[in-house]
C-alpha positions in Angstrom: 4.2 -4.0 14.6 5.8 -0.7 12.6 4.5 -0.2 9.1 8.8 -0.4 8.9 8.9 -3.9 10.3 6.1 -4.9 7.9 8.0 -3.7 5.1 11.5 -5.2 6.2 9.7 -8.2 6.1 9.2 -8.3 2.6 11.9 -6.2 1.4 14.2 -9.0 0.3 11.8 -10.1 -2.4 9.1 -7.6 -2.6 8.0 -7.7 -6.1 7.8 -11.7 -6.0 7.0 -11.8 -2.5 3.7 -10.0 -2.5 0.1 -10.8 -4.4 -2.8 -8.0 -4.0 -6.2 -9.3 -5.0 -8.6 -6.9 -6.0 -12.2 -7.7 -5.9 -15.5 -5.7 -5.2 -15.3 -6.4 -1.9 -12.3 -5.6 -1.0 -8.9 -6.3 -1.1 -6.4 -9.5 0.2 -2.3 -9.5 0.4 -0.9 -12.6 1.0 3.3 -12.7 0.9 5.5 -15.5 2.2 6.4 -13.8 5.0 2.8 -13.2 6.2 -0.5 -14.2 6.5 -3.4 -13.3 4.0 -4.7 -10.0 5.5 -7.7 -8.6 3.9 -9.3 -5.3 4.1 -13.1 -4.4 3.1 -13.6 -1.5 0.9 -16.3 -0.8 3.6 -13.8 -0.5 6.3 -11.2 1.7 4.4 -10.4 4.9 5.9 -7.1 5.5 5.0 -4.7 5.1 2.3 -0.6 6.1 2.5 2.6 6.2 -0.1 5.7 5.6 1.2 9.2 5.3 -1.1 11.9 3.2 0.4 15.5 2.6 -1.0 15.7 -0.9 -2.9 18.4 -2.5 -4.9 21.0 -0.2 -5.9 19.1 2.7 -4.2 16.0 1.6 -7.0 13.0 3.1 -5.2 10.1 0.9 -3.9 7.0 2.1 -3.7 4.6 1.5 -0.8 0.8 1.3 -0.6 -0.3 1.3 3.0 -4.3 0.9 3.4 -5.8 1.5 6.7 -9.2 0.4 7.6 -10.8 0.1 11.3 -10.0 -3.6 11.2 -6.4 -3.8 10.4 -4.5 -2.3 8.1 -2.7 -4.3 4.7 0.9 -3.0 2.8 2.1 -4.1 -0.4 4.9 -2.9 -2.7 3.7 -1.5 -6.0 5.4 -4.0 -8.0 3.7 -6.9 -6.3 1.5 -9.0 -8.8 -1.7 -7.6 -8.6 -0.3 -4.1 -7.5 -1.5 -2.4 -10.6 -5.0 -3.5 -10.7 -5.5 -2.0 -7.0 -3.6 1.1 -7.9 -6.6 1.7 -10.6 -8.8 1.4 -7.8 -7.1 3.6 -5.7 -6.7 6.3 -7.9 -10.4 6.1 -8.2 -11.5 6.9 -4.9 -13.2 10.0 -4.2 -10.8 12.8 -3.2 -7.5 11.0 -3.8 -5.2 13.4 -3.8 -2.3 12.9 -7.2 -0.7 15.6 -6.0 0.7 14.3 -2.6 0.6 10.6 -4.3 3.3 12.2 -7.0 4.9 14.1 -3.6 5.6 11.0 -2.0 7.8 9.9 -4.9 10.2 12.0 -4.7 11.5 11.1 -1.0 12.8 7.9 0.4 12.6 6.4 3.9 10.0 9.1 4.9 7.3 8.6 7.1 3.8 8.0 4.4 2.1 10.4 2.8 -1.6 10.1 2.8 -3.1 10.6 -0.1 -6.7 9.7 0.3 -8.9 9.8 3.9 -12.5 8.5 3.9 -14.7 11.4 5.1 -17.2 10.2 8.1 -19.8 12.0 8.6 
């Protein structure tokens, strides 16, 4: 499935919709239109922005996390959005720059703003 039919899944609702869990771990996103999905910190390898048009033309911001097991989105506004943002922002090599770049455009393909380096 798109990372666009993910999102028009929970778009009717998003902020309400959505819970992010944060733990050392990892993190989970359960919604009511899907199932818990959970990604390892471990597995992480990717992490994208994406802005789409809400209510109103109201942007909604998009996390999109990317790991060799799966991948998880959740809507910055979703209840426990802020805590993982923190995290995020912490990684090594996350890059503000295109995070702040990817707020200024809607319906655009993500922006990736952090990539695990393998070596």
């Amino acid at each position: 499935m798109s990372w666009l039919s993910r999102i028009k899944k929970l778009f009717r609702s998003p902020e309400k919709a959505v819970s992010v869990t944060v733990t050392q771990d990892g993190l989970s996103v359960s919604s009511e239109a899907e199932a818990v999905a959970t990604l390892s910190w471990d597995e992480l390898d990717e992490v994208y922005v994406y802005t789409l048009p809400y209510r109103m033309l109201v942007p909604c911001i998009f996390w999109r996390l990317e790991g060799c097991n799966g991948e998880v989105d959740f809507p910055d506004r979703a209840v426990g959005a802020r805590e993982a943002a923190k995290v995020l922002y912490d990684l090594p090599g996350f890059d503000m720059h295109a995070y702040q770049r990817s707020l200024e455009g809607m319906l655009s393909e993500p922006i990736r703003v952090w990539k695990r380096e393998r070596n």
